[in-house]
N, C-alpha and C positions, 0 to 999 in steps of 0.2 A: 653333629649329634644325631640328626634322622637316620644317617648311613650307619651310626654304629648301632641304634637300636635295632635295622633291619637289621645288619648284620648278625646281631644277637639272635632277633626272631626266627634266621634262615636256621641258626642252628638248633633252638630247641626246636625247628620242627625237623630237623636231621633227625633230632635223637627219639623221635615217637613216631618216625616214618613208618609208617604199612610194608612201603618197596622195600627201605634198610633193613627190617628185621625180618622179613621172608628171607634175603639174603643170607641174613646171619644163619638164621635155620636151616636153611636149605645149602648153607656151605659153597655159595657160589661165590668164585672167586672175583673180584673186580676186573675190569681190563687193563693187562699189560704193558698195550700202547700208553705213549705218552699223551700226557692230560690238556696239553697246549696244541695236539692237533686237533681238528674241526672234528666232531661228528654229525651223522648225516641220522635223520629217520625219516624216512619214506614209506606215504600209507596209500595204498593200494586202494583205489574204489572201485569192484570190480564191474566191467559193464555198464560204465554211467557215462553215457553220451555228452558233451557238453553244453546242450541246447537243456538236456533233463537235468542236467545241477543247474542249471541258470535259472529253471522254472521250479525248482525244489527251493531256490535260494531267495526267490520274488514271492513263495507263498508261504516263506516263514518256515518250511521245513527243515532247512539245515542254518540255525540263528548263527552258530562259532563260525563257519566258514565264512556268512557274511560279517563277519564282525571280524576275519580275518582281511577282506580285504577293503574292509570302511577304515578299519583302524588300526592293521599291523602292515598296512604296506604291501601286501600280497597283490599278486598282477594274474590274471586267469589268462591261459594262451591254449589255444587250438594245438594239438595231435595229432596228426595224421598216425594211426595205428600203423597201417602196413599191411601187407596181403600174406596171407592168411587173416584176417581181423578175428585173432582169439590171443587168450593168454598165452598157451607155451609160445607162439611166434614174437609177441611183441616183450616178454619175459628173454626170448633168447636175445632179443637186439639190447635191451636195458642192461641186464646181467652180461655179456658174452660176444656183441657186438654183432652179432651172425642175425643178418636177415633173411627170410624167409626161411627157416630154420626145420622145420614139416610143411608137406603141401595141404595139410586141413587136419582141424583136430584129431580125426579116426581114417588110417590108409591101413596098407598092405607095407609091409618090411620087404623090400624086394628082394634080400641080401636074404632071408631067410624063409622067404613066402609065408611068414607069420601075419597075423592080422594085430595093429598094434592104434591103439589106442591112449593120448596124455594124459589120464588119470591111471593108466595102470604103472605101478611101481618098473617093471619091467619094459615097459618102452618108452614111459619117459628117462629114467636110465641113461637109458642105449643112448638116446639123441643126447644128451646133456655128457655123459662119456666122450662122445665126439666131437661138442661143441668143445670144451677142455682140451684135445687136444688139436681141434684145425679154429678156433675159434681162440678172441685176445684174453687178455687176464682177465678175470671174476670179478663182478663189479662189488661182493658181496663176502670176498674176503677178510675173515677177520671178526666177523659180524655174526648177524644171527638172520633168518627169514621163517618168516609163518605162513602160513595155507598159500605158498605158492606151490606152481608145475614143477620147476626147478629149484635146487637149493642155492644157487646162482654164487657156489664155490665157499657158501657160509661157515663160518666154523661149528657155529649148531641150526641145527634147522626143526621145526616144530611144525605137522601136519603137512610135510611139502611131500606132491604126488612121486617124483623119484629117489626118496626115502620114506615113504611110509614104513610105520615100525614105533616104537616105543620112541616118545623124546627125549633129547637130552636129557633133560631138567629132570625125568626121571629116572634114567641110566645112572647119574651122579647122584641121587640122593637115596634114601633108604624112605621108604613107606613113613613110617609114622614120624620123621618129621613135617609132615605136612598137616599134619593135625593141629599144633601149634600155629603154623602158617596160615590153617583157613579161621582157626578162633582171631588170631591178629587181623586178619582181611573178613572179617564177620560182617560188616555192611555191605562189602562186594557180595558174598557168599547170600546173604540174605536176598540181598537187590537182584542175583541171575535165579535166585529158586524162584522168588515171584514173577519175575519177567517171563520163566520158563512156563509156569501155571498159567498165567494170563496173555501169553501167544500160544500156548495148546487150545484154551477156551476157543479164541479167534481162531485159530487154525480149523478146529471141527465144525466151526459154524462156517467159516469161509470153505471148506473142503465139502460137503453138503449142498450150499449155495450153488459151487462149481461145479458139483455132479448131477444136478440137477439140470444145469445150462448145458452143459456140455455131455454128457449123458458117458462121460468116462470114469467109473466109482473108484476103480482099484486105483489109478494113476492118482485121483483128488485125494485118497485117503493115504498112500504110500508120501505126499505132498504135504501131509501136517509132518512126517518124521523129518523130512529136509528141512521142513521152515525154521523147525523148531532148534530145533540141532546146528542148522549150518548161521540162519538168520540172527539167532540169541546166542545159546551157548557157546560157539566156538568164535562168536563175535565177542561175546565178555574174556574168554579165556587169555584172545590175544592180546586185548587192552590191559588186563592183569601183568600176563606175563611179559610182554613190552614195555610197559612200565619199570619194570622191574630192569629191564636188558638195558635201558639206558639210564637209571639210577647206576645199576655196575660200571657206566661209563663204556660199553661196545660203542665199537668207531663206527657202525653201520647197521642198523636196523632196517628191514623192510617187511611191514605187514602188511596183508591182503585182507578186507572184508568181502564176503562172497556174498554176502544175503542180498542185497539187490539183483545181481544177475542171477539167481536162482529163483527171485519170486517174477522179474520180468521174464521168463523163460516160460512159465506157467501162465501166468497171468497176463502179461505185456507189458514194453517199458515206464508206459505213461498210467498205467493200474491205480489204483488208488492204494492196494496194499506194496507194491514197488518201491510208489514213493513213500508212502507211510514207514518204510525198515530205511529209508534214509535220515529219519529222525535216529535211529537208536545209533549209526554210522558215527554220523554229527558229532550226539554224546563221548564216543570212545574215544571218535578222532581231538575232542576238548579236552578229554584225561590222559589222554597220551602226550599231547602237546604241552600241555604244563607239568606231565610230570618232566621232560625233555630239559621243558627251561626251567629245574629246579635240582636239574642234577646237580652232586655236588662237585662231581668229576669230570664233567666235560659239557661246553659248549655244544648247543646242536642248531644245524639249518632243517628246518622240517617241510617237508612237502607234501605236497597231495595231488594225484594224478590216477588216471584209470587206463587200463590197457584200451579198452575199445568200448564201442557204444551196442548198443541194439535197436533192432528194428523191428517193427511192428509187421508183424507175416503172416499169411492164413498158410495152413498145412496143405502138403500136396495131397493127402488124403482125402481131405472138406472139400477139396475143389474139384479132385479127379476121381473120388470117391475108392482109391483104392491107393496102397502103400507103392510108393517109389518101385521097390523089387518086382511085387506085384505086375507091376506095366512094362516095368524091363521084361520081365518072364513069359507076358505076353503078349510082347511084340518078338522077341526072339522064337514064340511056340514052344514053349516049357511046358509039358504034362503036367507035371507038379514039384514043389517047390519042397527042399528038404533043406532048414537050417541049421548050421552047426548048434552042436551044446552050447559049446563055447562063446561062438557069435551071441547065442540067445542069453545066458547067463550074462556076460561083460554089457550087455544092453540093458538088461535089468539092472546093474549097477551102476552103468549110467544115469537111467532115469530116474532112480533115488536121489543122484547127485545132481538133475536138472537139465541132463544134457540132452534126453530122449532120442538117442541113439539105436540105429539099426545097422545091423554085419549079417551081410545073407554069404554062403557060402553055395553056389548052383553048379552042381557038379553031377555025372552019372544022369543023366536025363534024356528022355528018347523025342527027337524032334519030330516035331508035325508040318513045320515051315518048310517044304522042300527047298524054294526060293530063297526061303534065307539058307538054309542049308548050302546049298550052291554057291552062295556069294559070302558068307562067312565061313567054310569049314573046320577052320580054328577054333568057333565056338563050340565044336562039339564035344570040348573038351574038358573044361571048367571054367566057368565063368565066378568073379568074384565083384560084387559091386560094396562100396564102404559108404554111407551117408551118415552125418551128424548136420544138425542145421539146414541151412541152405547151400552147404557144399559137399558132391556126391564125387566118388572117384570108380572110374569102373575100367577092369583090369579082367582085358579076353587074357587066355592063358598061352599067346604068342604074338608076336606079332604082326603087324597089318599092311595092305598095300596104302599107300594113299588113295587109290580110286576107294577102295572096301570104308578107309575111317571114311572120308566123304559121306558115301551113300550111308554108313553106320550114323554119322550127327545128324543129318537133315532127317533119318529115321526118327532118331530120339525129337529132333524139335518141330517136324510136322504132326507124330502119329500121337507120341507121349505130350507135346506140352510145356516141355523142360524149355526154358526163356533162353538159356545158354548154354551153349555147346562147346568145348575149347578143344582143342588136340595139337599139340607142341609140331613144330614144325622143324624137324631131326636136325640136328647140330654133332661135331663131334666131340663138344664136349657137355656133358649134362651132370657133372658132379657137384656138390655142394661145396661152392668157394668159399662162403661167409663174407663174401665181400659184395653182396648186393646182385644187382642189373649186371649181367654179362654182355658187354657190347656185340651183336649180330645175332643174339636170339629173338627168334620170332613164334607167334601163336597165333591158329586160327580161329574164328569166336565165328560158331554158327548161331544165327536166330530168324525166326519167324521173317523178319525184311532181307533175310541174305545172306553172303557170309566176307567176313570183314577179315585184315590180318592185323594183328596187334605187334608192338604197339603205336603204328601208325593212325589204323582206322579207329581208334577208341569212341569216341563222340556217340556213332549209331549204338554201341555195345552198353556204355558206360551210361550214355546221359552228358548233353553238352553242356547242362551244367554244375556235374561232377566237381566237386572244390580241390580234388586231387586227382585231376583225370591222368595228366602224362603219366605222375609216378604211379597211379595206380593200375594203370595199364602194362608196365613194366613190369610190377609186379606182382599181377596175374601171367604171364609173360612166363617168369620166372618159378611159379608154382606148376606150369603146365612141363617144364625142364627140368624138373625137380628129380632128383633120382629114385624116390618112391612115390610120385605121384600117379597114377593111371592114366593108359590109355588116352580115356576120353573124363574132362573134369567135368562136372556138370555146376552149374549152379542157378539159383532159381530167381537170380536180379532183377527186377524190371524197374527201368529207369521212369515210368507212366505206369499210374497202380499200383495196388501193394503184391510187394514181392511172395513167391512161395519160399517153404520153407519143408525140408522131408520129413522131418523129425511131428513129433505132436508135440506142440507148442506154439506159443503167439508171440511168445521175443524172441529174436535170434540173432546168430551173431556169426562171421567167419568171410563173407562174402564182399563185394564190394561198394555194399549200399553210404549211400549220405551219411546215417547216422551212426552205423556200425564202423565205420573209416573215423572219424570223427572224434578220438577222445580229448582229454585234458588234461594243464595243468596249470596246478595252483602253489605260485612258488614266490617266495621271497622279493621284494622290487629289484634286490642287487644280485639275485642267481647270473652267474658266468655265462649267461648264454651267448650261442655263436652268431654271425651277424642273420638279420630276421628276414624271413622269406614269406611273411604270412602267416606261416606254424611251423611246427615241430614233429620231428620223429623222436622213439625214445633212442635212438643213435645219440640224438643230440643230446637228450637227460644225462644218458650215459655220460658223456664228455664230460660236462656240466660237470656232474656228480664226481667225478675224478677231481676235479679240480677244487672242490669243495673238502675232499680227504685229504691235499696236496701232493697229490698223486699226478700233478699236471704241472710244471715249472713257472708259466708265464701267464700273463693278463693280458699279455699282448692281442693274443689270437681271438679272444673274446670283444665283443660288442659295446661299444659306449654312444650314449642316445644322445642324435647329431641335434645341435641346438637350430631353432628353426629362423628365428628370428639374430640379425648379424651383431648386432650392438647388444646383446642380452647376456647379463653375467649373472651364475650365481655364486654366492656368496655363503659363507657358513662361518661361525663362531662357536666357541664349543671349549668351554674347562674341562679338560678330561679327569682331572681329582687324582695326578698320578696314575691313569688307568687303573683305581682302585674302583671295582665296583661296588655298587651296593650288597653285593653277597661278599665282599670284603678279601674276594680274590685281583691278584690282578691279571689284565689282559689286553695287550695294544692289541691283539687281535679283536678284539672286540671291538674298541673305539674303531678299527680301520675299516668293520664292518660297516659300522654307523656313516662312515664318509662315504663308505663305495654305496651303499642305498641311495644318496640323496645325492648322489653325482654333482657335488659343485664344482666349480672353477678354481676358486680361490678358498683356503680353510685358512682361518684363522685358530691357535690353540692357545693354551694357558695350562699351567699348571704340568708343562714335559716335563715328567721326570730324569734327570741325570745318571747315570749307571757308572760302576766303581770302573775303576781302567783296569783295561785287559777283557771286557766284556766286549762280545760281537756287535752291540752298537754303544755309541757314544751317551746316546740319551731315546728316550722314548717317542719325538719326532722323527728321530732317523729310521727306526722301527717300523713307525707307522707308514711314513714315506716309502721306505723298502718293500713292503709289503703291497702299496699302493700302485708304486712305479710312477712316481710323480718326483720332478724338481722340489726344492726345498729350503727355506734357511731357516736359522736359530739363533735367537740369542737366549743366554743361560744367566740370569741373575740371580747371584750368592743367597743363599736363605739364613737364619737364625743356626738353626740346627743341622745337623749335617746331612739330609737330603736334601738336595739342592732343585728347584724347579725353575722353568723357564718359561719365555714366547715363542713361538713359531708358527711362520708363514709356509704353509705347501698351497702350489699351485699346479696346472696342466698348462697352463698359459707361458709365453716365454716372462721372465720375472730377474730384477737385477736388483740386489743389498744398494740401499741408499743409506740409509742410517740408522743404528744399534746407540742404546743409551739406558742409564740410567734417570729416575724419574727423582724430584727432591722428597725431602721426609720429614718429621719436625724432629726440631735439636731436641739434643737429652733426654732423648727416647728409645731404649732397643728396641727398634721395628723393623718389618721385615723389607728391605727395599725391592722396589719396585720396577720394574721397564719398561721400556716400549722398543718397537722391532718397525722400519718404516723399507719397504719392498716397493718396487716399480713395475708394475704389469703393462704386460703391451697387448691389449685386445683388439685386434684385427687393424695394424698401426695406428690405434691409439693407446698415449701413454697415460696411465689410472693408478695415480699413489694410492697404498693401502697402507695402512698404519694397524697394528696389534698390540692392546697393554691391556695391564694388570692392575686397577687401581687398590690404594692401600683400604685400609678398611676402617679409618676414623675419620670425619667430620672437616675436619680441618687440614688434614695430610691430602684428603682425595682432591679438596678446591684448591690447596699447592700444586697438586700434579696433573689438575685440568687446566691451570691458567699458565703452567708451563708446555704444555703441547698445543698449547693456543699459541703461544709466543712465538718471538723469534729464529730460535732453534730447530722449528720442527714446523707447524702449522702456517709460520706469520716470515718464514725464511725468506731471504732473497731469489732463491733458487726453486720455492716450492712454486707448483704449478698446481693450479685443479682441473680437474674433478679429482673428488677425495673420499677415499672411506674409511671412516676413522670405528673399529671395530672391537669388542674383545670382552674382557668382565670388568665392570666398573665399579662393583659395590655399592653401586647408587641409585636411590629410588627415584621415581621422576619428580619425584616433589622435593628430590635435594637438593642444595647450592651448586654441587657440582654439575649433576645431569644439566640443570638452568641455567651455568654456564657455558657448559659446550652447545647447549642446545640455540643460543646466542650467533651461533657462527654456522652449526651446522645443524639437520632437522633429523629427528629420528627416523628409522625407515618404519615399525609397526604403528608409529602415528601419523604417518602420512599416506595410508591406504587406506581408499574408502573402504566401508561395509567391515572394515577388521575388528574386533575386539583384542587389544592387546594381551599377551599370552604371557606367561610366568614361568619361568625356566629353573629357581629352586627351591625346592629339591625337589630332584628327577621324579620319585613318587608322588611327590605334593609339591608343588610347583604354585609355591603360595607366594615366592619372591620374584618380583623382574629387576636383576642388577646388568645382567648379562645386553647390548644395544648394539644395534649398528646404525652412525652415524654415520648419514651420507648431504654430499654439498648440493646446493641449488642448482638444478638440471637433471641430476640423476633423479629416475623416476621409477617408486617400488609399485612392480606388478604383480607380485607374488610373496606373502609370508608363511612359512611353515617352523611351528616348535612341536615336532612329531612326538607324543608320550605312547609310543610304541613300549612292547614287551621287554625289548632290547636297549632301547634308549631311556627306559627307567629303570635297568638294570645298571648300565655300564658304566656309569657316572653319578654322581649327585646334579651335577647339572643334566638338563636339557640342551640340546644344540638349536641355534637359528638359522636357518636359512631363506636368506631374502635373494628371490631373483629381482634384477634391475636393468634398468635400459640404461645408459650409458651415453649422454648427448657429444 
């Protein structure tokens, strides 16, 4: 009865949906893919270190994420970003598998001596053209992305930097039906006009405040249009229009929110307005997720994860009291300094967008350094230096001896300052493989103590206690190899003190610091991941994520968490309702979802549905087990009507059929019979009867068919041996004659745990009944109960599942 009123409820609110009828308006078609594969959405928090969501999440600022993983099961796992630590690099490894994919947000195109930058439409392009074709399939095909670098092979893409341009969504529709669209979405439409009013208030009083401190006007006041625009507006728009992408059922969603790493760029990571735009994050990331799990077309695993973190940097400016270029220009002896237009405009558009980026172009200049003159003469040519951040690339306009780069680094880090100095150490080959670390490349890291070669010597360079020293060493390594990166890389890391940064700005991001290497993710307990090293790259997501679209064959290659203790089983029971959910679809993939979360040993089920002949499986155990890649048996008892449902034992444990049967019923009664399924496990050579049944659902039929598996046949056999777990749905309260019989012989496991409050399995949303038990014999000892009412688990069934871990004498 409760499953068919949600049912009901799921559909009137289908028919008054906000997302449905945008659609309808707007003429967006649904997705074409089939509605039984998985879909993925994946939300982007840009620049949110893991150390700052942990302390966003302990001061109440982000409550859904923490109430994702108190109560939905979500697991938080370390990132290691990657070197470059910025978006297009860790975006090309998620999307396109290609690591190190540019050697720093802003370089020189060597292929065209262009100066190229990943917000401009035209070089991120170019990189993302080429990833396509020396880099693997799009992780993002089929799908849609919002305010990324890359469109990561999307079918539509919305604010991503190598398509900027009109969006889809209005390409396909004509102007005024949006008018209807935003009356139907009038409390959004209301919600972002106020939101917008009242973060301009804060903006101009926070931009004031700033200019004030900081004694920089134009930058603080240019700083309300980003906040406003990137922090709110194109933050609601995306939660809008996502919303919408997975009500049409798109197999693959991924949005980015940018407002945090645009206000810690300004402000710095740990700010109080930083963290304060991670409340409105929070928000979207809560409307997004439940519009996901309310599609009506397709299941979704939703994630949350951030490309890289930031760091907390005073400017080379503050401290050396003059810009990066500046000191270059004179230590080389530059009369004076002529920047491109070009350079100077694409910086201004930068720093509107947070990035406070500088492009000097030093060209035509008459030297005064005769000395340096003599020892560089190449420079007299044009010199070209790229900074964004704390990563600087500088590009003489030929090439060098090795004595010349030498005496040129220990220039830069005795005279200028600069904490590191890199210059790749020539190899013959320096193209972009996309396949990572080339084995026998080397780079030399000058600084103040010396000069070290990488990536052996990392430790003096990096900091010895770097959480990613080898790969990260490697990975500067390989940016220094990079086929556009310069000459000499600079960067302003210091493993002791806070680091510089070139740009004007107090967070930053690109270089090899602790917190900037450092991001996260927040992913489902049963995501595919590969066996654990500590953390993750998004190499790994990637994978992952393929195999969540099943776009990956096997389960094999993936990770299952080694049990710690040798005699410890767990156990799970679980009526799946015919995999009919609550939303009154059905889905063995769901249920198989439900088992692979809570990784037990042994599942007990009830209620498998049987499938007509000639269907690819026999019944809805064999389904779930296929799915699983688990052993299995089943027995199928006849029903009333003609869906027929059964029992069934899956295990990972070795497991051998003991006895299948019918249970008794009362005479001159059409009822539905009932059975029990009795399976042999062997955990670590010991043998562990389990038994699984279906008790009937009257009074006096359920104490017939307790005091028959009590008996001799089955419980009371000459041949049974214990330990025993007598397991499944019983229909019976503990204050029935039945439950008070069995419980006679054997004790339940939620009442034999201290400190437990016994927990109620139906119905999945209201979990007002406890019928559902596992009975276990004298010896076996419960250390653990879980009846998880997860999002998913009070969706997927009318029951609840149990899961008791136990020790096993």
């Amino acid at each position: 009865m409760i499953q068919v009123l949600e049912t009901g409820l799921r559909r009137l609110r289908l028919l008054v949906s906000r997302s449905e009828w945008s659609l309808r308006f707007l003429k967006l078609d649904p997705s074409e893919l089939p509605e039984s594969q998985k879909g993925l959405l994946i939300i982007q928090i840009d620049g949110l270190a893991r150390s700052q969501l942990e302390k966003a999440i302990k001061a109440g600022r982000m409550p859904f994420l923490r109430r994702l993983l108190k109560r939905e099961g979500y697991s938080l796992h370390t990132v290691y970003s990657g070197m470059p630590s910025s978006t297009p690099a860790a975006q090309a490894e998620l999307f396109y598998g290609v690591k190190g994919a540019v050697p720093s947000f802003s370089f020189r195109d060597n292929d065209t001596g262009r100066f190229s930058a990943m917000l401009h439409p035209e070089a991120a392009r170019k990189v993302e053209n080429h990833m396509e074709k020396e880099g693997e399939s799009p992780l993002l095909r089929d799908g849609c992305s919002y305010m990324n670098i890359f469109t990561g092979g999307a079918k539509e893409s919305h604010f991503c930097a190598s398509s900027l341009g009109a969006a889809d969504i209005w390409k396909q529709t004509r102007f005024w039906r949006f008018f209807p669209v935003l009356l139907w979405n009038l409390r959004s439409v209301v919600r972002l006009v106020t939101l917008l009013f009242v973060e301009i208030f804060i903006a101009l009083y926070d931009s004031v405040r700033g200019a004030i401190k900081l004694g920089e006007y134009r930058r603080e006041f240019i700083f309300v249009f980003t906040r406003v625009i990137v922090a709110v507006g194109l933050r609601e728009l995306v939660a809008i229009f996502g919303s919408m992408d997975v009500t049409r059922g798109m197999p693959i969603v991924h949005a980015n929110f940018c407002g945090y790493d645009e206000q810690s760029h300004r402000r710095g990571p740990s700010s109080r307005f930083a963290q304060f735009t991670l409340r409105g994050i929070d928000g979207a990331i809560k409307r997004l997720w439940h519009a996901a799990h309310r599609s009506p077309r397709r299941d979704y695993d939703i994630w949350i994860l951030s490309d890289h973190g930031q760091e907390t940097v005073t400017s080379y400016y503050r401290e050396k009291g003059k810009s990066l270029h500046e000191a270059i220009s004179e230590l080389l002896g530059l009369e004076e300094i002529i920047p491109t237009k070009t350079g100077r405009n694409q910086g201004g558009e930068m720093m509107t967008l947070g990035g406070n980026f500088e492009s000097y172009l030093l060209k035509g200049f008459r030297w005064m350094n005769k000395e340096l003159v003599a020892a560089f003469p190449i420079l007299q040519k044009e010199v070209l230096v790229t900074s964004m951040g704390p990563v600087g690339q500088l590009y003489p306009p030929g090439p060098l001896s090795a004595e010349q780069r030498e005496a040129m680094a220990e220039k830069l880090v005795a005279e200028l300052g600069i904490p590191i100095v890199l210059t790749a150490v020539p190899t013959e080959n320096n193209d972009l493989s996309g396949e990572g670390t080339t084995p026998g490349r080397k780079a030399l890291a000058y600084t103040a103590s010396g000069r070290y070669l990488l990536p052996e010597e990392a430790a003096p360079v990096l900091g010895e206690k770097h959480p990613f020293l080898e790969e990260c060493a490697r990975d500067f390594v390989d940016i220094c190899h990079h086929p556009n990166a310069g000459v000499f890389v600079l960067s302003g890391w210091r493993p002791r003190g806070r680091s510089l940064t070139f740009g004007f700005e107090n967070g930053s991001h690109g270089g090899p610091g602790y917190e900037e290497t450092r991001a996260f993710a927040l992913l489902p307990g049963n995501a595919p991941l590969p066996a654990y090293k500590g953390y993750l790259r998004h190499s790994d997501l990637r994978e992952a994520a393929f195999h969540v679209r099943g776009r990956r064959s096997t389960l094999l290659d993936y990770r299952r968490k080694v049990r710690l203790a040798e005699k410890t089983l767990r156990v799970m029971t679980y009526n799946i309702h015919g995999c009919v959910g609550m939303d009154g679809r059905v889905s063995a993939e769901r249920i198989a979802e439900v088992i692979d979360h809570y990784e037990p040993d042994v599942i007990a089920l009830q209620e498998s549905k049987s499938y007509p002949t000639g269907h690819r499986y026999q019944n809805q155990a064999e389904e779930i087990a296929h799915i699983l890649i688990q052993r299995f048996h089943f027995h199928l008892t006849p029903q009333v009507e003609q869906d027929d449902y059964g029992n069934a034992i899956l295990s990972t444990l070795p497991m051998r059929l003991r006895k299948r049967g019918h249970l008794p019923t009362l005479q001159n009664r059409n009822l539905e019979e009932r059975g029990a399924l009795w399976a042999e496990v062997t955990l670590h050579g010991q043998k562990l009867q389990f038994i699984n049944t279906h008790l009937g659902l009257f009074s006096q039929e359920r104490m017939l068919q307790a005091q028959h598996l009590l008996g001799k046949e089955w419980l009371s056999s000459d041949d049974f041996e214990e330990p025993v777990i007598l397991c499944g749905d019983f229909n019976a309260f503990p204050w029935s004659a039945a439950y008070k019989k069995l419980a006679q012989r054997l004790y339940e496991a939620q009442e034999n745990m201290a400190w437990h409050k016994p927990l109620g399995t139906l119905w999945g949303r209201y979990p007002v009944s406890r019928i559902d038990h596992v009975f276990c014999s004298v010896g076996i000892e419960t250390l653990k109960i879980e009846v998880p009412r997860t999002q998913l688990t009070r969706l997927a069934s009318d029951h609840l599942p149990i899961i008791a871990e136990l020790t096993i004498p």
